[in-house]
C-alpha positions in Angstrom: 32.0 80.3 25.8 33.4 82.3 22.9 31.5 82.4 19.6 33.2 79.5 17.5 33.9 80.9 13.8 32.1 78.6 12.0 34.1 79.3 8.9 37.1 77.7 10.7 35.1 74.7 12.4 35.9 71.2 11.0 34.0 68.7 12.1 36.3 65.1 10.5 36.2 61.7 10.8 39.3 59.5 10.5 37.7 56.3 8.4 39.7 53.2 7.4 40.2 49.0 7.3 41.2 47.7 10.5 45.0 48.2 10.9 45.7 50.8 8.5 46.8 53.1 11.2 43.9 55.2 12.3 44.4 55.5 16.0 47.7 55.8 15.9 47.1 58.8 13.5 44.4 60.1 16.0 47.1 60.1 18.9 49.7 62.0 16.9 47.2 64.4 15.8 46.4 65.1 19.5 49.9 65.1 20.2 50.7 67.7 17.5 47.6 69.8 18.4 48.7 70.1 22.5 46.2 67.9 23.7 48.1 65.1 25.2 51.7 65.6 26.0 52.7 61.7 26.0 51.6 59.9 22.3 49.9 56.6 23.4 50.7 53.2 21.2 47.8 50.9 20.0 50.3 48.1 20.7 51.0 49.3 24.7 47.3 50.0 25.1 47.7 53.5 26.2 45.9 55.4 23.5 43.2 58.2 24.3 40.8 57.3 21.9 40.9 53.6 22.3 39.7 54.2 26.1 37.3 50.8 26.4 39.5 48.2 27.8 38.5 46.0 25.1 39.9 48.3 22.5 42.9 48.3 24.4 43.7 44.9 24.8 42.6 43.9 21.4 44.8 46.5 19.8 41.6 47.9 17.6 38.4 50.3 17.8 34.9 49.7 18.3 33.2 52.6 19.7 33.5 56.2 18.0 35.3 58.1 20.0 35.1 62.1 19.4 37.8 64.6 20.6 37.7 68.5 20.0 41.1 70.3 20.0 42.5 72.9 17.9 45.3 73.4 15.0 46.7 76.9 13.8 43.3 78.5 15.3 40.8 75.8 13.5 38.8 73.8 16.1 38.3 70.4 14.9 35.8 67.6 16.2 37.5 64.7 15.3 35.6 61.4 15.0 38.1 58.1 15.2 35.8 55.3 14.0 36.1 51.6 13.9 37.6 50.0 11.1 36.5 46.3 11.8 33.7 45.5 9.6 31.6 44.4 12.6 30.9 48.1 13.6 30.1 49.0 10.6 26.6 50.9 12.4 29.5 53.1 14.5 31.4 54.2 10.8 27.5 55.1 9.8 26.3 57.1 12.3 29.4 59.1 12.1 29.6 60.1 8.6 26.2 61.1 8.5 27.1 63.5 10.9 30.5 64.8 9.6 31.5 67.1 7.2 34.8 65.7 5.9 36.8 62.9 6.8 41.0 61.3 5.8 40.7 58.0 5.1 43.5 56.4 5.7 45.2 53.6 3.6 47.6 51.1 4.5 50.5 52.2 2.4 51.6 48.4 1.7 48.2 47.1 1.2 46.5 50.0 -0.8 42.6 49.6 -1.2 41.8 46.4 1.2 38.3 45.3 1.5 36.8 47.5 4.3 38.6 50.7 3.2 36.1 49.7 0.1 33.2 49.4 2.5 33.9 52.9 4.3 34.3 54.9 1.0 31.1 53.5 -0.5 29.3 54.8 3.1 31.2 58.5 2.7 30.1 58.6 -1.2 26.2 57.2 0.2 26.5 60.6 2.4 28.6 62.9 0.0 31.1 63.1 2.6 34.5 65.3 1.2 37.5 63.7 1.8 40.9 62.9 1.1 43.7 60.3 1.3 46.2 59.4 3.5 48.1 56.9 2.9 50.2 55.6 5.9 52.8 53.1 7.0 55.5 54.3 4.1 58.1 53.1 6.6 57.0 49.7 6.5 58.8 47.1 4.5 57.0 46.3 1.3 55.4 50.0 1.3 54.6 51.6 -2.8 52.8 54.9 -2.7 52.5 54.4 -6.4 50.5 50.9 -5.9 48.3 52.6 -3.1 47.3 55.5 -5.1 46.9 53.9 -8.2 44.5 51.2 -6.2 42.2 54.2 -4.9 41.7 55.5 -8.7 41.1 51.7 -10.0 39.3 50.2 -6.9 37.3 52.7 -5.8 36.8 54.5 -9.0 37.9 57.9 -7.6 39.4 61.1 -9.0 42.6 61.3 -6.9 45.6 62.6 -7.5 48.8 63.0 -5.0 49.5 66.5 -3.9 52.5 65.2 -2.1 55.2 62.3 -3.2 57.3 60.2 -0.7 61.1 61.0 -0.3 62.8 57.6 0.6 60.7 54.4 1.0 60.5 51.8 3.7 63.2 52.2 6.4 64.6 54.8 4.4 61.7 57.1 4.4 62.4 60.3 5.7 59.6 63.1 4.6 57.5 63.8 1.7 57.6 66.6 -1.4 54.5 69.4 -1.3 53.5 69.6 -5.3 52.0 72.8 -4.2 55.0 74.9 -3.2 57.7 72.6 -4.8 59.7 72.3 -1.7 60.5 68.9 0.6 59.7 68.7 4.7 62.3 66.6 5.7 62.2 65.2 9.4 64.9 64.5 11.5 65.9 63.6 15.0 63.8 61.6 17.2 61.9 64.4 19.0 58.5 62.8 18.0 58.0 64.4 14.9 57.2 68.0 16.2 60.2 69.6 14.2 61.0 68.9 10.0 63.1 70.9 7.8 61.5 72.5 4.9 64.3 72.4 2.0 65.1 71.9 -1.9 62.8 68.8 -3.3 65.7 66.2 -3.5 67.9 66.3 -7.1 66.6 62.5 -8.1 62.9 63.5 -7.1 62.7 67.2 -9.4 61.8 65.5 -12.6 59.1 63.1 -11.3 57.9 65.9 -8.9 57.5 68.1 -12.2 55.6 65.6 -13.9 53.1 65.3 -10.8 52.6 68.7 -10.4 51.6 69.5 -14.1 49.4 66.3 -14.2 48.1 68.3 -10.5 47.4 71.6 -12.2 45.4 70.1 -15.3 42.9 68.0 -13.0 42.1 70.7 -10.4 41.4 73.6 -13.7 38.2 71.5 -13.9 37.7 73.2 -11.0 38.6 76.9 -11.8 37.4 77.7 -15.3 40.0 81.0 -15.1 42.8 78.5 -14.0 41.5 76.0 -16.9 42.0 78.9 -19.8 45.6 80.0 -18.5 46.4 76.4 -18.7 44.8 75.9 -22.1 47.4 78.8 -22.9 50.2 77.4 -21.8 50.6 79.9 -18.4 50.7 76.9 -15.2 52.5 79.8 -13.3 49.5 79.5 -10.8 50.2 81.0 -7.0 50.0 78.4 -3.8 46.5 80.4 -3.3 44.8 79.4 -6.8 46.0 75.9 -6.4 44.7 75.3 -2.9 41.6 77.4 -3.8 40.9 74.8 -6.9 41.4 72.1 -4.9 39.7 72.7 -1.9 36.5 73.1 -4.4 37.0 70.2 -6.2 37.4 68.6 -2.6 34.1 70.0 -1.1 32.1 69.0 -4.6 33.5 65.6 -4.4 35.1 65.6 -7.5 38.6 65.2 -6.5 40.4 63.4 -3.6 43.6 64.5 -2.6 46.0 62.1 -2.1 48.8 62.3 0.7 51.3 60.3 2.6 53.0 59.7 6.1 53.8 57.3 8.2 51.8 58.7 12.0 54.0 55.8 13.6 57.4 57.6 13.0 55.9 61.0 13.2 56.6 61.5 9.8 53.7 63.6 7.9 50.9 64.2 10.3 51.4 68.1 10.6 51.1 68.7 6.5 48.0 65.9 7.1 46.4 68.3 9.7 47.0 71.5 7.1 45.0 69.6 4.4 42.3 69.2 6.5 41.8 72.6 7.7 42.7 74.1 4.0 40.6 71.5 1.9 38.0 69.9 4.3 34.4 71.6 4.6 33.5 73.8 7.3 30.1 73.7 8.2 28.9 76.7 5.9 30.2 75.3 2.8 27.9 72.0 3.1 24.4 72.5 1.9 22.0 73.7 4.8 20.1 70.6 6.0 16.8 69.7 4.6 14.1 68.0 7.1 10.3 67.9 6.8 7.7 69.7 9.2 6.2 66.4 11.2 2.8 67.7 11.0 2.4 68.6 7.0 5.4 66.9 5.8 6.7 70.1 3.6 10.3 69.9 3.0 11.8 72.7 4.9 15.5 73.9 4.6 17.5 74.7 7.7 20.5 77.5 7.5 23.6 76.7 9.4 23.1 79.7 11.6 23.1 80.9 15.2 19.8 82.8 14.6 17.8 80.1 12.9 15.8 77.9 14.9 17.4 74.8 17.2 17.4 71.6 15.5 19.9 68.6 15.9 20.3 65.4 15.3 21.5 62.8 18.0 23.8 60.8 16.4 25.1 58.1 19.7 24.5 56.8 22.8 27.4 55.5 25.3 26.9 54.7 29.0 29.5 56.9 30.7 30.7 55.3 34.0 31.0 58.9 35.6 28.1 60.8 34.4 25.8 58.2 33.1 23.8 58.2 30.0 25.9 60.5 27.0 24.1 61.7 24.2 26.2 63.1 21.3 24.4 65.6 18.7 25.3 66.8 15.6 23.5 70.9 15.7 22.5 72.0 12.3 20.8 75.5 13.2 20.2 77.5 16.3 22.0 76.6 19.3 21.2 74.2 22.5 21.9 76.0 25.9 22.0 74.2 29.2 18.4 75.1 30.3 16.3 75.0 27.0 13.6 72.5 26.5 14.4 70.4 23.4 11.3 68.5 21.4 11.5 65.0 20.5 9.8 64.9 16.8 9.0 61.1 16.4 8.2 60.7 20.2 6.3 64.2 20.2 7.7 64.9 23.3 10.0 67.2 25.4 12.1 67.5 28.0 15.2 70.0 29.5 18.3 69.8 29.0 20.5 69.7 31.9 24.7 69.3 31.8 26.2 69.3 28.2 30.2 68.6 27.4 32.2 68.8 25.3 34.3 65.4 25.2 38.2 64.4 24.8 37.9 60.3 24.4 36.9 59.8 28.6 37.7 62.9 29.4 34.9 66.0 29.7 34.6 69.6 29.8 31.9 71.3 30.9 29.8 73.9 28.7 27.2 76.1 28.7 25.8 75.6 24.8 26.3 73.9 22.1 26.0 76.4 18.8 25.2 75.6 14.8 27.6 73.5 13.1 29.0 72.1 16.4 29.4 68.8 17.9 29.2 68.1 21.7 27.1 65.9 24.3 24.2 66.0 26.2 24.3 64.2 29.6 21.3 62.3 31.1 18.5 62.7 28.5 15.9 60.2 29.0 14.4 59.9 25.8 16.9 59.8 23.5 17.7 57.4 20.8 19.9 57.5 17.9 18.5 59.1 14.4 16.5 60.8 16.4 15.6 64.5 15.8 15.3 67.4 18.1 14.3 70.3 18.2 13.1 73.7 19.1 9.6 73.2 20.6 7.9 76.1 18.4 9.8 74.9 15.0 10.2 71.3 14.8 11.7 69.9 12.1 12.5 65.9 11.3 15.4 65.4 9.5 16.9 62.3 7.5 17.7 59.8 10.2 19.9 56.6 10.2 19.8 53.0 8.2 21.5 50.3 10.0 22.2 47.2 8.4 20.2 43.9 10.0 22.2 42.0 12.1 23.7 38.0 11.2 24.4 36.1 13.5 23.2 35.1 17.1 23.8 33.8 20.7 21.4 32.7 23.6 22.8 34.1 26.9 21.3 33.6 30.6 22.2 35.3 33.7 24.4 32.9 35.9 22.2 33.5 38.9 18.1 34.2 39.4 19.7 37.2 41.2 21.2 39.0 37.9 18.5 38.6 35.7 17.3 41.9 36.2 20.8 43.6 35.9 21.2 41.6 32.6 17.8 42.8 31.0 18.8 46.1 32.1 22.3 46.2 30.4 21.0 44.4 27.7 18.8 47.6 26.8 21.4 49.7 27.8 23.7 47.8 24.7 20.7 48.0 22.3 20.3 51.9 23.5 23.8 52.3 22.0 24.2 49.8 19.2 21.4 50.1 16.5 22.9 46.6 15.0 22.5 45.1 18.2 19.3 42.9 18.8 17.4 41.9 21.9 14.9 39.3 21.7 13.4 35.9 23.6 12.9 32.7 21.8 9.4 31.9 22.9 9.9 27.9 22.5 13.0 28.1 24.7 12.5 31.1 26.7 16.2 32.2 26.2 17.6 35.4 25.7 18.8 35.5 22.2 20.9 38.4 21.3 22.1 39.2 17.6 24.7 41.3 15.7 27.0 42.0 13.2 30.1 39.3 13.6 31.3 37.1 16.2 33.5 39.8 17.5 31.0 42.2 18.0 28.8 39.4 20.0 32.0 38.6 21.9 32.6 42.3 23.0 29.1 42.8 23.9 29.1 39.8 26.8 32.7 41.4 27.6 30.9 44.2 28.4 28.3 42.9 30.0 30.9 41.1 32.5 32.9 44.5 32.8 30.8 47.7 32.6 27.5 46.0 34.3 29.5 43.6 36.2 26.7 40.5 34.7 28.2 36.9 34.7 26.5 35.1 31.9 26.2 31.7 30.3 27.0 31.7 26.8 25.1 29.6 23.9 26.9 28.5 20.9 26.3 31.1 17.7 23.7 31.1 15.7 23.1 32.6 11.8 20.2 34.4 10.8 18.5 32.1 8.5 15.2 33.2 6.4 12.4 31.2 4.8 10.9 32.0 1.4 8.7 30.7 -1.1 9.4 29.5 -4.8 5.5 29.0 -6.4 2.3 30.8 -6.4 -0.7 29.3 -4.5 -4.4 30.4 -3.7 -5.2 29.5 0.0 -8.6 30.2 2.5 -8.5 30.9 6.2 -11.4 30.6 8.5 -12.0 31.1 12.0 -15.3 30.3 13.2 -15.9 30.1 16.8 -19.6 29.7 17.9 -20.0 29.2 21.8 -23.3 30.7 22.6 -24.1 34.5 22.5 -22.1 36.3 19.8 -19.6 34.2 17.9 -16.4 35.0 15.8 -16.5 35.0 12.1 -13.6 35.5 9.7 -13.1 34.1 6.2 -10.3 35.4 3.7 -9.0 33.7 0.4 -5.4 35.0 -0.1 -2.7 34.5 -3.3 0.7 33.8 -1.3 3.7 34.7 -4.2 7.2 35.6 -4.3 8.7 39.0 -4.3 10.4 39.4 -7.5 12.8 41.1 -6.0 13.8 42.0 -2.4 13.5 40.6 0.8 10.7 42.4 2.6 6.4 41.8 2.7 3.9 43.2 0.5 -0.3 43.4 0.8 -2.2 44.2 -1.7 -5.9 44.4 -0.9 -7.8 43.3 -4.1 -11.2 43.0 -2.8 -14.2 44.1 -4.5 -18.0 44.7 -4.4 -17.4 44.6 -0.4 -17.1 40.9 -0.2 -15.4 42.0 2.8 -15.6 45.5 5.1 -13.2 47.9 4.2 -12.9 48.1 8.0 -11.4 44.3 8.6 -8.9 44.7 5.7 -6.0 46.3 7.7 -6.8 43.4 10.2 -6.0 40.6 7.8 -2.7 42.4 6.9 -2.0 42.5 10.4 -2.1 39.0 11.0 -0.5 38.4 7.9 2.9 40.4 9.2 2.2 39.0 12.6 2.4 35.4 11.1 6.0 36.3 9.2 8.6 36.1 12.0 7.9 32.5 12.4 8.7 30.5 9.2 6.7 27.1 8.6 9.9 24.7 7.9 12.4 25.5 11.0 10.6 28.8 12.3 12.9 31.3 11.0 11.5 34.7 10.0 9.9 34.6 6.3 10.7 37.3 3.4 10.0 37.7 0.0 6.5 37.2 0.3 3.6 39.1 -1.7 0.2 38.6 -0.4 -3.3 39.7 -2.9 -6.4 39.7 -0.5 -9.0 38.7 -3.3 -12.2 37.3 -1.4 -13.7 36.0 1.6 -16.5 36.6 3.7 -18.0 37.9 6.7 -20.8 37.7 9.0 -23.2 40.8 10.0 -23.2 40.2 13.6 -20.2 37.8 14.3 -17.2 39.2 12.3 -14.9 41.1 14.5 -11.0 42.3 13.3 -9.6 39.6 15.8 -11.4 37.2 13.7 -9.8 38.4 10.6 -6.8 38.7 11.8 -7.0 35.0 12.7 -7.8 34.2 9.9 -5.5 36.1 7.7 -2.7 34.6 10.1 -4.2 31.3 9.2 -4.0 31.2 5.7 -0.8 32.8 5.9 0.9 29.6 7.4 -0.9 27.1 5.8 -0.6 28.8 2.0 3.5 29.1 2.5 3.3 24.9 3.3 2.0 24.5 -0.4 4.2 26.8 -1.4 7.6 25.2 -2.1 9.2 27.0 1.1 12.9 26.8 1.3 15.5 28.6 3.5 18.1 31.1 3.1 21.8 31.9 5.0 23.6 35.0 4.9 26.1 34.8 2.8 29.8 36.5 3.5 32.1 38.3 0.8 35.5 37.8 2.2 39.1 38.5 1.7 42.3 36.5 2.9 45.4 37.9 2.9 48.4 34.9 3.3 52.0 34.2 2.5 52.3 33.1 -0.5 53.7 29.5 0.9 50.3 29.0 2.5 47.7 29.9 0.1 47.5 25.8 -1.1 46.6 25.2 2.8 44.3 28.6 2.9 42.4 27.5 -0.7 41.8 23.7 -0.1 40.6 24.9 3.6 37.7 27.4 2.1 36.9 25.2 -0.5 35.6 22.8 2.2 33.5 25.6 3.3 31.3 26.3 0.8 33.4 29.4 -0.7 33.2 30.5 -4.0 36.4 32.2 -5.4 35.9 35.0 -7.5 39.3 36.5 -7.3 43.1 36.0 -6.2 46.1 38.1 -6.8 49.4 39.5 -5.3 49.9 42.5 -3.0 53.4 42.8 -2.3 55.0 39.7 -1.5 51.5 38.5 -0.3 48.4 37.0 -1.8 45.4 37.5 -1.3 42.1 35.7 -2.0 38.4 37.1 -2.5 35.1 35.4 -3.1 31.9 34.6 -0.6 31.4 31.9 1.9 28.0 31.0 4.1 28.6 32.2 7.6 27.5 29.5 9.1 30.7 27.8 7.5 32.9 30.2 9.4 32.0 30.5 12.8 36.0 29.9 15.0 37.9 30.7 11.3 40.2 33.3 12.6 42.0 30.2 14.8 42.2 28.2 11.9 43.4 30.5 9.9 46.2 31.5 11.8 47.1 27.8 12.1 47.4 27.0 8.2 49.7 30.2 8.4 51.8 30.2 11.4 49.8 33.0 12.5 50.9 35.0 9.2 47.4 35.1 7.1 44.8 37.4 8.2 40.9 37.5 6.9 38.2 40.0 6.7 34.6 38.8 6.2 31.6 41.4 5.5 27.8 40.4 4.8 27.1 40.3 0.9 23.1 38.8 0.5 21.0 35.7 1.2 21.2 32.6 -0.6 19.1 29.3 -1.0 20.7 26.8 1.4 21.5 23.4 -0.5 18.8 20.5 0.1 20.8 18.7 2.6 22.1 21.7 5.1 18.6 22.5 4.6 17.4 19.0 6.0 19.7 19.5 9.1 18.7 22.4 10.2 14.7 21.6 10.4 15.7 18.5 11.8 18.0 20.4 14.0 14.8 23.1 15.2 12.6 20.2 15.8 14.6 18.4 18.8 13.8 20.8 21.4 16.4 22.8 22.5 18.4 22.9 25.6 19.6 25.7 28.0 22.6 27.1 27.3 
């Protein structure tokens, strides 16, 4: 394979809410690049990058699919990532893996919720990016709202470097503020062909004013560009422009803001030039920092050929042709077909066999995958995602993943004795893939509970399940992800004492049980002095402290927020053993969190709905019998739109609803926000709820 130029590699994601257009701007982008030679439609099912038959039918996407193809001589590894805030772990993974990304905006909605969501994640990773905003042909579409929505919702230093000519059904093509010319498209031969011709006579004026307001944001940029303009001289060439805005880009300072509409072929080839003239290439990102596993020195990585291997694997997906496919991000050396890789957390290795390089479903052979670069590995046994590999002489780690914890739940059960292996095996399969995705069994009902991120994301898991592994399951009703906590301080002992002739057991701890002032996780502090009890059996009363937390003590849900003090006890010389400790510790635990006004928590939702303004009464009254709390409501175009947050538990079977009160109109979005105290009585329902024992499902 020939050497890549790194300096022309871009390696993008395409990030957005759910129905802003992304696909359909990954089709056309494949279309324009010579990749496919017939666009596919999200709405006929036929798109390359929606290739699950889920994603087809459903009209959205849930895995990330990645394509490499090639514009003007750039080759581009494109990443099309969901948009539904139940894959949320897929938009992650892939912008911590990226160097650039468009986000594209829903040119009649402007900022909507999850567009909010995936431009906090690109900021968490310093991810470079710009805007796209879409749909202009669409009834009700305002550049000017969109735009100005990016630079008041999300905070950001955007400014257009290209203004619409025509809006809604009369939008033709747009005006370049760079060159001062218009790219007007015409025909119906899919968008491949637009003129490029005077900016339009009732356009010059406002396209001045853009440009000049253009030229003074990017000199912050330039300081040579920033004294000519101080002097009066804006007579800057295309070159310094694109020059000062393609640094202000890569620093994350400044966010281009563009326009198109990908479903009339209107705008995607000047989109595609942005990205190659103001998106990052591998060199101009910061080599990657990782720490040696053994000494835990920082050590910095060039993006180079000749430095040694290391790359982080970044997905998982179950490939129905070639089996397991591992997708890796390489930072530094390169990975040939051959080479043993080392595992750093695992501390193991193994040898790489077939790599590809992958269009959606489709696959290409290769023989190495070099710095910079994204590709797959097929068949690797131990990988997982976040993990780090490595050249066996040099490891490195680097940063790995966060994935947020998973909300809601469902007992499932093989239809047959028959398929209860093949369902635990595609159950770790799923979990292999999904960091968000949860496999556990309730020990008082001996189900298999699984948990995730929404009830669509549960719903598309047991539609895979039936599809790709061919598993018929039962289905239990969803569950949320309560928590139990404590409100007061209390001192509590714990004894085990077991004496059955010979040697005995002997444990004996007094523990202070408290709440975390803040945060939702455990803390142990061991306060023991004068050796009241061996420094040897201390770690064993923490462990059966943490052992004791995943069952709570009012309706057995896990418990947070708790800060335990070990401050005295005491042992025996011959009879004390860790188990005994642990036992005890466990003990005290439980029976300390009883006296300590324990209450439970639900996750609570922030949501969004977006309705005609003829049903928002219906829309209002209905969440108000839900628990919501409105914190916000507003127009957007001749819809409203309605924010605030809502238990989950209050929404399970909303999106019917909903599209009842609205004649199908009103659409929601619903994201996890925190956990909050559940009122006294919901509280008495569900203990007495988890004490009548539970059926099968």
């Amino acid at each position: 394979m020939a050497d890549i130029d790194l300096k022309k590699l871009r390696n993008i994601g395409i990030i957005a809410h759910i129905d802003a257009g992304k696909t359909t701007t990954s089709e056309r982008i494949l279309f324009y690049t010579g990749k496919i030679h017939k666009i596919g439609e999200v709405h006929e099912g036929d798109t390359t990058t929606d290739w699950m038959p889920q994603e087809r039918e459903r009209g959205i996407t849930i895995t990330a699919a990645a394509i490499s193809t090639e514009w003007k001589g750039y080759p581009i590894n494109i990443i099309d990532t969901p948009g539904h805030v139940d894959f949320t772990a897929e938009v992650e993974r892939s912008l911590r893996v990226l160097d650039g990304a468009v986000v594209v905006f829903d040119g009649v909605q402007g900022v909507e919720p999850q567009s909010e969501t995936v431009w906090r994640q690109a900021d968490k990773y310093s991810v470079p990016r710009f805007a796209y905003v879409n749909k202009m042909d669409r009834t009700g579409a305002d550049f000017y709202m969109s735009y100005k929505s990016i630079i008041e919702k999300l905070g950001a230093n955007a400014w257009p470097i290209q203004l619409p000519v025509g809006r809604e059904d009369k939008f033709v093509g747009l005006v370049d503020l760079i060159d001062m010319k218009a790219r007007i498209w015409q025909g119906d031969e899919l968008g491949a062909h637009f003129d490029i011709v005077d900016i339009p006579a009732n356009l010059v004026d406002e396209a001045k004013e853009y440009r000049e307001k253009l030229l003074e944001k990017i000199c912050d940029f330039d300081e040579k560009l920033m004294e000519r303009f101080l002097n009066g001289d804006t007579n800057f060439t295309e070159n310094e422009i694109k020059s000062a805005i393609r640094k202000g880009t890569i620093e994350c300072k400044f966010f281009p803001v563009l326009c198109g509409s990908s479903y009339k072929n209107k705008g995607v080839q000047p989109m595609l030039d942005a990205v190659t003239e103001y998106l990052p290439s591998p060199l101009d990102i910061p080599p990657v920092k990782g720490k040696d596993p053994t000494t835990g020195e920082e050590i910095v990585r060039e993006t180079s050929n000749k430095a040694p291997f290391a790359a982080l694997m970044f997905k998982i997906q179950t490939d129905p042709f070639v089996g397991k496919l591992t997708f890796v991000r390489v930072y530094s050396g390169i990975l040939r077909t051959g080479d043993s890789i080392y595992f750093v957390k695992k501390r193991t290795q193994e040898r790489i066999g077939r790599m590809v390089r992958m269009f959606a479903d489709k696959r290409e052979e290769i023989k190495e995958i070099q710095a910079g670069d994204i590709a797959a590995v097929v068949g690797v046994k131990n990988a997982s995602v976040g993990e780090t590999i490595s050249d066996p002489n040099a490891p490195i780690e680097l940063e790995g993943m966060n994935f947020p914890e998973p909300v809601i739940s469902i007992a499932v059960e093989p239809k047959s004795k028959e398929e209860e292996e093949k369902l635990s095996l595609a159950l770790s399969r799923l979990a292999e893939e999904d960091q968000t995705f949860r496999v556990r069994t309730d020990e008082e009902t001996d189900q298999t509970v699984i948990s995730g991120m929404g009830e669509l994301h549960l719903d598309i898991l047991v539609d895979r399940l039936k599809r790709e592994f061919k598993v018929n399951v039962n289905v239990g009703q969803p569950q949320v992800a309560y928590r139990e906590s404590i409100k007061s301080v209390v001192e509590e002992e714990g004894k085990f004492i077991r004496q059955s002739g010979g040697r005995g057991q002997y444990g004996h701890v007094w523990l202070k049980i408290e709440p975390l002032e803040k945060g939702d996780g455990f803390e142990f502090v061991n306060g023991i002095t004068q050796g009241r009890i061996p420094k040897e059996y201390i770690p064993a009363v923490e462990k059966g402290c943490r052992e004791a937390l995943p069952s709570g003590v009012l309706a057995g849900y896990p418990l947070v927020g708790i800060k335990v003090t070990l401050f005295d006890g005491s042992y025996h010389e011959v009879d004390s053993s860790e188990i005994a400790f642990k036992i005890a510790g466990a003990m005290a635990l439980r029976s300390g969190c009883k006296k300590a006004s324990p209450y439970i928590l639900e996750p609570i939702m922030k949501f969004e709905v977006v309705s005609p303004e003829e049903n928002v009464g219906d829309v209002i009254g209905d969440l108000n019998s839900r628990r919501a709390k409105i914190s916000e409501m507003g127009n957007r175009g001749n819809v409203r739109f309605v924010r605030g947050t809502v238990p989950l538990s209050e929404m399970f079977g909303y999106a019917t609803v909903v599209r009842s009160l609205s004649q199908g109109r009103a659409s929601f979005n619903l994201e996890p926000s925190h956990y909050e105290e559940v009122p006294a009585n919901i509280a008495r329902a569900i203990i007495e709820k988890k004490s009548v024992p539970s059926t099968k499902a």
